[in-house]
N, C-alpha and C positions, 0 to 999 in steps of 0.2 A: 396331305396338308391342304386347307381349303383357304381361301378368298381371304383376305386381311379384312375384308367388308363383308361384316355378316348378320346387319339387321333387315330386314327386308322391307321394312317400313321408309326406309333411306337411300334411296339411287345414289352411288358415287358423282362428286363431282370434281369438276377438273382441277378443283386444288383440293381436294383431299387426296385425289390418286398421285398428282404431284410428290403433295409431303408423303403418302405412300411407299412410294418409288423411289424416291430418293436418285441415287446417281443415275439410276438405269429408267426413269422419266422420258428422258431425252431417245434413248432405244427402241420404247413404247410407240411415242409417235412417228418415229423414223417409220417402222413395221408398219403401222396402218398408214399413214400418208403412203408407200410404196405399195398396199393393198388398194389402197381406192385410186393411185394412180393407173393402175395395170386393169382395173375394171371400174369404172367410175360410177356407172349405176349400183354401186353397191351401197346394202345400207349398215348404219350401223346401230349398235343396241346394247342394253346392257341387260342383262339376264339373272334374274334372282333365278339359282337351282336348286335352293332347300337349304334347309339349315347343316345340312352334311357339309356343302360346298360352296355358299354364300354365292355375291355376286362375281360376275366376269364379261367380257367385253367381246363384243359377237360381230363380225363383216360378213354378210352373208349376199347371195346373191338372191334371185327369186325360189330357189330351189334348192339349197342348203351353204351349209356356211363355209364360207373360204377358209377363215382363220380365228381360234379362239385365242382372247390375251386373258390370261388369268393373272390378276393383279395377288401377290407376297408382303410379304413386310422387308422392306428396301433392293426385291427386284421382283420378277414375273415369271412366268410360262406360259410360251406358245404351244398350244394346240390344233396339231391336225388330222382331218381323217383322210385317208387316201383309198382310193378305188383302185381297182386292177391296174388299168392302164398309168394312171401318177406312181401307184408304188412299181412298176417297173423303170420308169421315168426316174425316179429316185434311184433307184439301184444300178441304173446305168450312167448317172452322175458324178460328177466329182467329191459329190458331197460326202464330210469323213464320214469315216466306217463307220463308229461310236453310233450316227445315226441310221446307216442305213443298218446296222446290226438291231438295236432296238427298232424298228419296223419290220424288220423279217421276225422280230419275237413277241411283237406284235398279233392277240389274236383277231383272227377275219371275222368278220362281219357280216350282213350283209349290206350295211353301207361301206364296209373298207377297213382298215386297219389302222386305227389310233395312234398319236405319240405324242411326248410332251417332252419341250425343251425346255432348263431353265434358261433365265435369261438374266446374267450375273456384271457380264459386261461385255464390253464389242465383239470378242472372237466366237459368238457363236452369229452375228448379225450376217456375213456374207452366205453362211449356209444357208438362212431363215431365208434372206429373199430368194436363195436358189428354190427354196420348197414354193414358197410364195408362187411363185411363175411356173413351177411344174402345176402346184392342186390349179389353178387358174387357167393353163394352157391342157388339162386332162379332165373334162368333165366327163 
């Protein structure tokens, strides 16, 4: 499923991703206000990826990105990629199975291993910032 935003001629703006989003708006900026508070040089951007996958919303540091928010039609998905050291970090976590099973089936990389969460309403929000603070505290 790609991006709800898929001309590329047009950068999302903050009230279209609003009405986007819908209930789960509010979850969006939780996630990135807790990304740029945990590293605050961080920037952010929006990313046209082709017309397969329209646009999506990028915190990156100087050196690759912390957290990808891909914006839906009335919620999102977080994406991240993890290196050795974070996916051990994860898997030594409290964080539920459901996730760490999709990251061990996850294939490597050699930047790490990929995953995406939807993000429908709050009961995935305390895992997302547990990953938050591992990809951040595991470069």
């Amino acid at each position: 499923m790609k991006s709800i935003f898929t001309d590329k001629a047009i950068t999302p703006s903050e009230a279209q991703l609003k009405t986007a989003l819908g209930e789960t708006y509010d979850y969006w900026q939780t996630l990135a206000n807790i990304t740029l508070s945990l590293h605050p040089k961080a920037i952010t951007q929006w990313h046209y990826s082709g017309e397969k996958f329209g646009w999506s919303f990028r915190i990156s540091d100087t050196k690759r990105v912390l957290i990808y928010l891909l914006p839906r039609d009335q919620f999102f998905k977080v994406a991240f990629v993890f290196g050795s050291k974070a996916t051990d970090a994860v898997l030594k976590s409290d964080i539920a199975d459901s996730i760490k099973n999709e990251l061990l089936a996850a294939k490597p990389y050699a930047e790490g291993r990929g995953i995406r969460i939807p993000v429908t309403n709050e009961f995935q929000i305390n895992d997302i910032k547990q990953l938050i603070t591992i990809k951040i505290s595991n470069y």
